[in-house]
N, C-alpha and C positions, 0 to 999 in steps of 0.2 A: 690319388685323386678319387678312386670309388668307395675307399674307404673316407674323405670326408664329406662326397656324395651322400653315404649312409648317416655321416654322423650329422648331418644337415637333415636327415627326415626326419630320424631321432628327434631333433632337437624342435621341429615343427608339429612334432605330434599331440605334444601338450597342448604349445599354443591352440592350434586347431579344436580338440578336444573344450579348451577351455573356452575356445566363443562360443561354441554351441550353446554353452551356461548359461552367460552373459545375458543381461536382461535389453530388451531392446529401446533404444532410445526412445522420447516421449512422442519426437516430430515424426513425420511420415515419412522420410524420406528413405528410397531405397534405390540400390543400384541394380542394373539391370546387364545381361550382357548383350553386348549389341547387336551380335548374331543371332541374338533370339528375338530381338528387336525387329531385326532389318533382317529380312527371310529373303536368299537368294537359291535359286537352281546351282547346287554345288555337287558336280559330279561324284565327285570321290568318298568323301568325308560320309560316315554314319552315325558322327556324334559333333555338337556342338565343340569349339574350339578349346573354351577351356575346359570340357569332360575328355579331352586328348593328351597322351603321355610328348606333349611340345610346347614350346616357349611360343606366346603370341600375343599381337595387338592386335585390338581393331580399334579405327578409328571414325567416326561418321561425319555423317552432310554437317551437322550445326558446327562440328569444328573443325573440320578442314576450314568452312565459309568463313566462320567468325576469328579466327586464328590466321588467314590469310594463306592455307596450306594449296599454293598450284602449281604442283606436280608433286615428282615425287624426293625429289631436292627438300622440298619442307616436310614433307612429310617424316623424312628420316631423322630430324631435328626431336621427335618426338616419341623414338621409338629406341627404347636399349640398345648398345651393340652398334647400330646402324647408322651411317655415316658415308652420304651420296654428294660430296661437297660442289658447290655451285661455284663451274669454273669452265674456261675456253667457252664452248658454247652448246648448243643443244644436241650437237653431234657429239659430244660429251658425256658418257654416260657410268661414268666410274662408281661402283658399287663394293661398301668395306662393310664387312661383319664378320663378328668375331674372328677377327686377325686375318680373314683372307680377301680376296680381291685382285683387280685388277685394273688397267687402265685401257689396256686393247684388246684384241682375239675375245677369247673368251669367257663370259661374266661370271661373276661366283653366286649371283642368285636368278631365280625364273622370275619373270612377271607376266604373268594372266590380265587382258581385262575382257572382261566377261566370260570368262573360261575361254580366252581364245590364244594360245600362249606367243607371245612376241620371240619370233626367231634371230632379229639382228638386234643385239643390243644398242645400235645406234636410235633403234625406235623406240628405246626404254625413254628416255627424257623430251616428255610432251604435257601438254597443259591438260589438268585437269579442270574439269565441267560438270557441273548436273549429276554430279556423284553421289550414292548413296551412302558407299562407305568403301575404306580401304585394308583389306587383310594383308599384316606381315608375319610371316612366319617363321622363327629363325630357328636354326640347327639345320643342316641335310633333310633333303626332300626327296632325296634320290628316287627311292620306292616307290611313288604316287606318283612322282611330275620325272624324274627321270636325270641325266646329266644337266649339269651347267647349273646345278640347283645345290650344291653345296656349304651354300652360304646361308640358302633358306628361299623364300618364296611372295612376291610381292602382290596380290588377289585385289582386281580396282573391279571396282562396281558402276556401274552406270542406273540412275533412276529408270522404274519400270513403269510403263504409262498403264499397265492397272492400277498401282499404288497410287500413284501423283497423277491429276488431270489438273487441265486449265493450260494458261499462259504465263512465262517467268519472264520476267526482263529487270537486266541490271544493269548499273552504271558505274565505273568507278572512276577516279581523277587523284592523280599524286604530284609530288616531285620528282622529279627530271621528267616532267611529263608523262608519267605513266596514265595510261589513259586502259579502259576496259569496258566493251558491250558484251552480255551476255543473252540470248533471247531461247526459248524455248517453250513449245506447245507440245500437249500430250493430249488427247482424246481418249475415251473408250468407245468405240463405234459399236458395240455391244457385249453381252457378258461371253464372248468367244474371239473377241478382238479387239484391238488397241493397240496405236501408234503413237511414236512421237517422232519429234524434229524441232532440232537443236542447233547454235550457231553461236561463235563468239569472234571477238576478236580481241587481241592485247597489245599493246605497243612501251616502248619507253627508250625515251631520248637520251638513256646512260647516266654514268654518272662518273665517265673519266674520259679523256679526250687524248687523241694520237700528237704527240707535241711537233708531229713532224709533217704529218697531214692537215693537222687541226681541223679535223672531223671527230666525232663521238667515237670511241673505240670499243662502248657496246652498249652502242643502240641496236634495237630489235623491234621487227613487227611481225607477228603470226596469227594467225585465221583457221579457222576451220569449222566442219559441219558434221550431223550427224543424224544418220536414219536409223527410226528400231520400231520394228512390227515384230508384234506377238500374237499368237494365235493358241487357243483352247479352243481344238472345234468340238473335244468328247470329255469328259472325264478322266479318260486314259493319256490321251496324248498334249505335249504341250511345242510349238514351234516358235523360235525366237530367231529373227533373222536383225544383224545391226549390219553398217557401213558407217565408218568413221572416216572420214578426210582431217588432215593436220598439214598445213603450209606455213614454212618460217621463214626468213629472210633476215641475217642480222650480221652486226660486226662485232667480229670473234677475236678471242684469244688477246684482251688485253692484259698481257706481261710486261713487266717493266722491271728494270734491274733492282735487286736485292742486298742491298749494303747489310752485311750479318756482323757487323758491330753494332749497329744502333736497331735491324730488323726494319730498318726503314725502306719502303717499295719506293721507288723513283715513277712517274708516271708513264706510260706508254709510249715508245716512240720508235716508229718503225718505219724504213721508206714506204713500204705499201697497207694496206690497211688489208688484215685480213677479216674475212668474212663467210661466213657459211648458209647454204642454201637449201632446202629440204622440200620435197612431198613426199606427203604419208599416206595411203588408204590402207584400209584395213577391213577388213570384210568375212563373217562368221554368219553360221547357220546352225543350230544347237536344236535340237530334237529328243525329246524327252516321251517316253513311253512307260505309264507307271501299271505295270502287275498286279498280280497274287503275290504281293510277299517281296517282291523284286520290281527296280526301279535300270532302265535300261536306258541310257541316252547316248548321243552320237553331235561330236560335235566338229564341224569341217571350216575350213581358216582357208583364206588367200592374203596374203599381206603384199603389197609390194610402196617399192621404198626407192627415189630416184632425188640426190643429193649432191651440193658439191661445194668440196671444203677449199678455198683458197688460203694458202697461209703462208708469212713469211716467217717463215723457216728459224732464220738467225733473230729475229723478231729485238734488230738493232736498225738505225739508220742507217748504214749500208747494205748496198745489194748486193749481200752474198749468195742470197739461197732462196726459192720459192718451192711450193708445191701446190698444183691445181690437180687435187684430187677430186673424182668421180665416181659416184656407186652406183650403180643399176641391180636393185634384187629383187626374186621375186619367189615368195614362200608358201608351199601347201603343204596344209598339217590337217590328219584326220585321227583323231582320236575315239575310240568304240568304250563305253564302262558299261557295266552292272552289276551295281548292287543290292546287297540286301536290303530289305525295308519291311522286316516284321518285330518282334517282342521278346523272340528269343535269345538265349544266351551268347547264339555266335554269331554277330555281326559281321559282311565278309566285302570285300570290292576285287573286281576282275576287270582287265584292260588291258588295251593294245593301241599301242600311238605309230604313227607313221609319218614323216616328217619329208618334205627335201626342200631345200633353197639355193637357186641357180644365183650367184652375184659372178659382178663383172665389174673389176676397179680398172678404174686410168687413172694414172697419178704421174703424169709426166715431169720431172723435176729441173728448172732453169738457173741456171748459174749465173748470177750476174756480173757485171764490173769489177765489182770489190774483190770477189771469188778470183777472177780472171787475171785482175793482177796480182794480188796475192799468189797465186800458181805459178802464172810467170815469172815474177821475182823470184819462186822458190828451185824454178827448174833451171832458171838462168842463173841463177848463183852456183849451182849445182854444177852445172859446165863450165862456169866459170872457175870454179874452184877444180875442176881437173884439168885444164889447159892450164892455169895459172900454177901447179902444184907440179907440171910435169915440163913447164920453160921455169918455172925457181932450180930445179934441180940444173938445168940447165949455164942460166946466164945469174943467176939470183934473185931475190923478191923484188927490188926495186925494178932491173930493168925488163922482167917481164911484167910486170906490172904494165908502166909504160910502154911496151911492144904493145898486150892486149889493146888497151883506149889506142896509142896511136892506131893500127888497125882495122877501130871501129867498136873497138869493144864488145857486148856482147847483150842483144835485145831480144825477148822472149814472150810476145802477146798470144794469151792462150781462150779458146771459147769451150765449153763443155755442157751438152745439153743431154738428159736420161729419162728420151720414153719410156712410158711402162705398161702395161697390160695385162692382167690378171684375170685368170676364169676359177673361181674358189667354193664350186659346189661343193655341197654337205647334204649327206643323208641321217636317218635316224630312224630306227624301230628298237619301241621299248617293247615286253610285255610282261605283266606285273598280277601281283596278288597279295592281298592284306587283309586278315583276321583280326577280330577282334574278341576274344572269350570272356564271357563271364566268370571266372574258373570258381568263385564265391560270392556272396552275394555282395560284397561290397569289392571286389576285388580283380580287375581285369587285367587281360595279358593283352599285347599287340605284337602278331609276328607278321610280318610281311619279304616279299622277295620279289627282286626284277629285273628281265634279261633285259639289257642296254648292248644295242650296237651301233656303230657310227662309224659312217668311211666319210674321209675328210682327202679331196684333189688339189691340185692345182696344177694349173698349166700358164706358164708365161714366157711374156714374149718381151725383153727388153735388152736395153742396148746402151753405153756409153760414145756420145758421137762429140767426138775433141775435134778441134780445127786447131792448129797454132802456127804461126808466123813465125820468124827468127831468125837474126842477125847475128853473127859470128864471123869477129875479125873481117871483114866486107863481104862474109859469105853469107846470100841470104835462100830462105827456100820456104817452103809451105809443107805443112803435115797436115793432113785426112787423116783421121784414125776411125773406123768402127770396129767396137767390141760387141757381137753381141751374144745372148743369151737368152735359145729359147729351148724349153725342156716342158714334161709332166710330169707329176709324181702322184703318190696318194699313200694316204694310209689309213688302216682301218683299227679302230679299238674296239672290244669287248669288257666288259662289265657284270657280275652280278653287286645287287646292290640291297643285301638285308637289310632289316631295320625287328628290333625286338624290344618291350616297352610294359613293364608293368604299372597299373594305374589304381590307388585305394580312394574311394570316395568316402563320406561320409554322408551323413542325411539332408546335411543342410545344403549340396554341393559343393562342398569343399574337395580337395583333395592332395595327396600327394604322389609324385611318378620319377620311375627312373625308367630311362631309356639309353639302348644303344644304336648307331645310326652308321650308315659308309655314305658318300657325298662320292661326286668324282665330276670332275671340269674335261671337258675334250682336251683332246689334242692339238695340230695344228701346225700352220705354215707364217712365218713371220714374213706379209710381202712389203712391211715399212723398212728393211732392214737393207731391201736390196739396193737404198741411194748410197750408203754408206757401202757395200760391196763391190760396185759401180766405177765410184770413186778409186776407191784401193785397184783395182783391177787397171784403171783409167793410168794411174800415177804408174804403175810397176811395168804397163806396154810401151806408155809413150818414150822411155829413156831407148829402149830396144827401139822404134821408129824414129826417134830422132836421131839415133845412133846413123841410121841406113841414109837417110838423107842429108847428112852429115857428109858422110862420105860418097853418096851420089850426089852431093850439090845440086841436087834440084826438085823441085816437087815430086812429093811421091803420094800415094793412098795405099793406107795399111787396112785390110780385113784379117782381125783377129777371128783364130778360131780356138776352141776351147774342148778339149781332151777332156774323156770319159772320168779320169780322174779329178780334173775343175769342176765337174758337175758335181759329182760326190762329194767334195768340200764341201760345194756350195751345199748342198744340201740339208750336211751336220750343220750348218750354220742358221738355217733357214726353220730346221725341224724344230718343234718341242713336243716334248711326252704328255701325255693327261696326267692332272695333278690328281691325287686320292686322302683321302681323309676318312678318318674314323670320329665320332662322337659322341662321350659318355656324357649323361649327365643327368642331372636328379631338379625336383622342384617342386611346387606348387602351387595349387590354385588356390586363393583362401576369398572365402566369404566371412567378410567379420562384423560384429557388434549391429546384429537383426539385419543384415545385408544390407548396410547404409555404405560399408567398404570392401570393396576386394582390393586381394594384393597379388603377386605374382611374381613367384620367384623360381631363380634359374640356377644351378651352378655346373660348369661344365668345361672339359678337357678336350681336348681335341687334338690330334696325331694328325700329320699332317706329312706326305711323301712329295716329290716332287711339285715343290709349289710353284706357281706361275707367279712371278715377278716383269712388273715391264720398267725398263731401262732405255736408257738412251746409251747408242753404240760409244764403244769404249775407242774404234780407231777416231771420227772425226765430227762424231755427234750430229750426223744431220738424219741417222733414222735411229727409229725405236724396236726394238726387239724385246720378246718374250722370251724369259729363261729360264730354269727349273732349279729352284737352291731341293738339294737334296735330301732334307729332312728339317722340317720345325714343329713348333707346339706353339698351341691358345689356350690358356685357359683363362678365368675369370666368370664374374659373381654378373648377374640382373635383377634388378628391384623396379618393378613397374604396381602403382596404387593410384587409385582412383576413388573416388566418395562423393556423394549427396549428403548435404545438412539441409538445417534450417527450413524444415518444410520440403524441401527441393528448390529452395531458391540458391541455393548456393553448389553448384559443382566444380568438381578441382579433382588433378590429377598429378603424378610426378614420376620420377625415371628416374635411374639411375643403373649406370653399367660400369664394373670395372673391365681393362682385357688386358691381357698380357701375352703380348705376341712376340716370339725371337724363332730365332736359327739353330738347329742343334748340331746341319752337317751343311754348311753353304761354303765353297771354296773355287775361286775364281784367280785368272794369274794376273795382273799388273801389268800393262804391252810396251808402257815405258822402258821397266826394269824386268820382266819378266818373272819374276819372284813371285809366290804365291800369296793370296789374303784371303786369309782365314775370316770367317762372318760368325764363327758360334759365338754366341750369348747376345750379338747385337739384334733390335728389335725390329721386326717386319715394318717396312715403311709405309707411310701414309695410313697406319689404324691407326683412330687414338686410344688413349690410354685410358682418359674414361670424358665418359657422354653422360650429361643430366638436361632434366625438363622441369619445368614449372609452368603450371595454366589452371587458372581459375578464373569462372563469371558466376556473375552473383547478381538474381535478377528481380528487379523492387517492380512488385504492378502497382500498377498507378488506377486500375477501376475507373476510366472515363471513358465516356463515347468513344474518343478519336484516340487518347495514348493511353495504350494498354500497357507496355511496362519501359521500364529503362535496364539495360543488361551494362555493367562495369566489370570488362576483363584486364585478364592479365597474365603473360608469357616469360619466362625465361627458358633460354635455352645454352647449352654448351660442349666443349668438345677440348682436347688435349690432353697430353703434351703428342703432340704428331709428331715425328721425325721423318725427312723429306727424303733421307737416301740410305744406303745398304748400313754403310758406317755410321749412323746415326750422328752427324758430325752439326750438322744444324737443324732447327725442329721452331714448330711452332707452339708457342705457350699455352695454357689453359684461358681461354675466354669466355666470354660471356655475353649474349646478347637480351637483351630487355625491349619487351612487347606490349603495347597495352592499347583497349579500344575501348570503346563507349557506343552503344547501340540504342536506339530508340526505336520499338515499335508502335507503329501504327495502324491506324484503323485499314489503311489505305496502301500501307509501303512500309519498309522495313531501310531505318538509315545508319553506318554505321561509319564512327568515326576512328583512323587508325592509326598507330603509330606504331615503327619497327626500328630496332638497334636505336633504342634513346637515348641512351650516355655514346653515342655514335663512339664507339669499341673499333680499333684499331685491330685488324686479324689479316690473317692471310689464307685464304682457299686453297691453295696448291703452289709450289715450290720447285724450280729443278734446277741442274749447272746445265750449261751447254757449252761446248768447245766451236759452233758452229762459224766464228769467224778468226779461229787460230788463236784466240784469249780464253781462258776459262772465266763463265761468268755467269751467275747464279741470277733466277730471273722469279717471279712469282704474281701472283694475281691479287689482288686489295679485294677482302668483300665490301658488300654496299654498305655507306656512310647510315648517319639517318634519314629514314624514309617519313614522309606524314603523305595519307592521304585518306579519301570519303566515300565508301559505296552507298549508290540505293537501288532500292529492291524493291517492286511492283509485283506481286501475284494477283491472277484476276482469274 
């Protein structure tokens, strides 16, 4: 691979060379890059983004707004590689680039907004507002931003009420009644001050319905505000203090069964309706002190995060299974940089982050009916079948048969309920250094290094509490059972995490670069795993408990206790390693044909140890756990262009990403048959295979008092072929969605007319089996149909 690294700059160096020639077209138009555009306070960084040896987009305010991009679900629609699919619900926040990811624990990329780094990925997926622009970053970030950044790095920006003053308000109205208000005031109260305050709300009445409930099965409504004062009281110093609130309220996780002959989803239908519930604040204070030479800032974070996910479980009309889970977290991060900021050859950044976040889950799990009998049917045949196997030997099949029913036969009603309790703090101190040399004049090196450490706890406190009834040949009695299980543990990881990167420009800004990178994901404790633990543990006491009141004939209460060896199972079971990754890769930046087009290209390998996989437990599928397949590999190609024609009436952009993710050492045993299965050469699930974009607006003025121009765009986007599980055995196909608007400005307000998924494209967001009600049965989520709907937009 670093040999076609090279042979890929090689082959770029012409090209490059030869735009410089290239005579510049007649119109005016020129591309610009938008970081140089859109100037924010960026700690780290000492060169604009594409003057850096890393794969990147930015994307801004007109096309997030005019594209429909709110959050960051859309956004990744538009970015190589990257692939954030919109599914369950906003507690939801599964993150795939270049072949890695996850669906729980811990993310494979950072997201920042405002330099303020989000510590529970449940807070990764919220609505975007009043955004100036959004940086993605891909390949390993280890270096600069630290763990859990291996994927790359997601930078949202908030408008700065120096930039923008006045009042913004918007409106928008769809199908399935999607409704939207946006409002927003920015002031400068003088050239040392300036505020703003901001507020939206969003809603929308779904677009699939519970055939069981016959309620919407995802509708959603969420709200939130936002305060940001900035302060220049000298020259030197700059103070930016925000507070963000985010409130959601919706119904989640509509899955419906998955016929994988035809790929057809059956609609939703579940005795309970699940739904998830969330507050967000978020609150930073960023401090800036600019030098002689050197630029020194300080930036300090509270986040906290109180949530709670209801969900049926077996997510069928019977009541197997629930879970009312609850988060309480609460995170402070203090970050210190300084860097360089003169003309010299060696550009440098130093830093030290500091991290902790206390959560506290309750996720107490109900078993209901369906469960209930199912159990007791399975315990009572169970006894049945040894009384019945031990009078055949006796008098023979037929007439113990009849002895059993005459008797009374043999009746078995069981109840099983599993609080749970969770204390899962996490600490984190990185501290870091990254050079940047001129080593020639056109010619730069980047080395950087950074000590990572993290202890990851947990202490819980849970219990399987069985109650069961039972009848045996006229003998009846009552079982109590508690099991329970409370323990701590911890463990702690160390990390260094280099990164090495040379970069040749040209004059025009062009350039090409190869870099190498180390990535690395925490560790961790899988506490969704212990319903499925619970369970097993539940099944293999009560046969010993009903044995004893069996024979004592009469009510008993069993407290199980659990040996230093039970715990240490539990533990291997419960534990996973930090994943590590290595990243070679080569690219560049190209400015072409008088800078009407840049392009941007990637190619790149990736070594991969202990990768974090989430699955669903293999005994009885009602939890998810994180595993470690042993060794895999990503590689694949990125092609990201963008251009101005026609004056600048016309701008367009496109993507395109190959990956190619598999297994090289993944080996798990089969609990059926207990045989080994072998995973090498099958492909990492849930990446696609490859990701494209298309978006162009093309804007005619019109030179009147009141309508100043009319904007006609247009979006495609896509993703596939997915494949949903280890064995690659079903997957979702390559699609395609189609976008287009139509904007009129005005004198007065801005109105735009939109439409999304036009040829309304049949797909699927996410796919899983579950065993959750003794049937294996494969479930999946429908993305949205087509959408039409109208914003308008007032500035004053």
């Amino acid at each position: 691979m670093r040999n076609k690294s090279l042979f890929i700059i090689l082959l770029l160096w012409p090209a490059v060379s030869k735009a410089e020639s290239l005579n510049i077209p007649s119109d005016s138009s020129r591309v610009y890059d938008l970081d140089e555009v859109v100037v924010v306070s960026q700690p780290k960084d000492t060169y604009r983004l594409r003057q850096q040896p890393l794969a990147s987009t930015v994307i801004g305010h007109d096309q997030l707004v005019d594209h429909g991009m709110g959050d960051i679900r859309d956004v990744s629609a538009f970015v190589p590689s990257l692939a954030m699919p919109a599914y369950g619900s906003r507690f939801t926040s599964s993150i795939y680039v270049r072949g890695i990811g996850s669906r729980v624990n811990s993310p494979s990329m950072g997201v920042y907004v405002d330099n303020i780094p989000l510590s529970n990925k449940t807070a990764f997926n919220t609505h975007l507002y009043q955004t100036d622009r959004v940086d993605v970053l891909r390949g390993p970030q280890g270096t600069l931003y630290g763990m859990n950044a291996d994927g790359g790095l997601v930078r949202i920006y908030s408008k700065s009420p120096f930039s923008h003053q006045g009042t913004a308000l918007k409106l928008g109205l769809g199908t399935a009644f999607y409704r939207n208000v946006e409002v927003a005031h920015s002031q400068q109260l003088s050239s040392k001050a300036a505020f703003s305050l901001a507020g939206f709300y969003q809603g929308t009445n779904g677009f699939y319905r519970n055939t069981q409930t016959d309620r919407s099965a995802d509708k959603m409504d969420e709200a939130g505000g936002r305060f940001r004062l900035m302060l220049r009281p000298s020259a030197h110093w700059n103070i930016d203090f925000i507070s963000d609130y985010q409130y959601v309220r919706q119904n989640a996780n509509p899955y419906g069964v998955l016929h994988l002959d035809n790929n057809r989803v059956d609609d939703p239908s579940q005795n309970e309706q699940s739904c998830y519930q969330r507050n967000l604040l978020t609150n930073g204070l960023h401090i800036q002190y600019s030098g002689a030479g050197f630029i020194m800032q300080s930036t300090t974070s509270w986040q906290f995060l109180r949530d709670r996910l209801l969900m049926d479980a077996d997510y069928s009309p019977s009541d197997f299974f629930k879970v009312d889970q609850r988060q309480l977290s609460n995170s402070l991060s203090q970050e210190f940089t300084i860097k360089s900021a003169n003309k010299s050859r060696w550009h440098w950044t130093n830093g030290m982050f500091l991290a902790h976040e206390w959560l506290k889950t309750t996720a107490p799990n109900t078993f209901g009916q369906a469960f209930s009998q199912q159990m007791g049917s399975r315990i009572g045949n169970m006894i049945y079948g040894q009384i019945f196997r031990s009078l055949a030997d006796r008098m023979g099949e037929t007439a113990a048969a009849a002895m059993i029913e005459r008797l009374g036969g043999v009746r078995v009603n069981m109840g099983l309920w599993v609080p749970s309790s969770f204390h899962t703090p996490q600490s984190n101190i990185g501290i870091f250094h990254e050079s940047n040399i001129e080593i020639a004049e056109h010619l730069t090196a980047t080395v950087g290094l950074r000590y990572d450490y993290s202890r990851n706890s947990i202490s819980y406190d849970t219990s399987g509490q069985a109650n069961m009834d039972f009848s045996i040949m006229g003998s009846a009695a009552k079982v109590k059972m508690v099991s329970p299980f409370v323990n701590q543990e911890h463990s702690s990881f160390q990390q260094l995490l280099p990164k090495f990167g040379l970069l040749y420009r040209w004059s025009n800004g062009s350039n090409i670069y190869t870099t190498v990178t180390k990535g690395y994901r925490s560790g961790g404790f899988n506490i969704q795993l212990f319903s499925d633990i619970i369970q097993t543990d539940v099944q293999n006491n009560l046969r010993v408990a009903l044995q004893q009141a069996m024979e004592a004939r009469k009510d008993i209460e069993v407290n199980i206790s659990h040996t230093d060896e039970e715990y240490a199972t539990l533990l291997e079971g419960i534990r996973f390693k930090p994943e590590e990754s290595w990243n070679y890769e080569a690219g560049a930046h190209l400015n072409l044909f008088g800078n009407t087009v840049q392009a941007d290209l990637a190619a790149y390998y990736m070594q991969i140890r202990n990768q974090q996989l989430s699955v669903f437990s293999s005994d009885y599928g009602y939890g998810r756990k994180m595993v470690n397949a042993g060794r895999s590999y990503s590689c694949g190609l990125e092609l990201a262009v963008r251009g101005q024609a026609l004056s600048d009436h016309l701008s367009w952009a496109a993507t395109y990403a190959y990956t190619h993710a598999a297994f090289k050492d993944y080996t798990t045993n089969d609990n059926a048959t207990g045989e080994a299965v072998d995973y090498c050469g099958k492909r990492v699930p849930f990446v696609p295979e490859h990701s494209f974009s298309l978006l162009a607006d093309y804007r005619v003025d019109l030179h009147h008092d009141n309508f100043k121009a009319i904007i006609f765009g247009a979006d495609l986007n896509g993703l596939g072929s997915i494949y949903w599980d280890e064995m690659n055995t079903y997957q979702q196909q390559v699609y395609a969605l189609l976008g287009a608007h139509i904007g009129v400005q005005l004198e007065c307000c801005h109105v735009n007319l939109w439409a999304r998924n036009l040829t309304n494209t049949h797909y699927n967001t996410f796919a899983f089996q579950s065993k959750a009600t003794g049937e294996s049965l494969y479930f999946a989520q429908r993305g949205n149909p087509f959408q039409l709907g109208i914003d308008f937009g007032w500035n004053f």
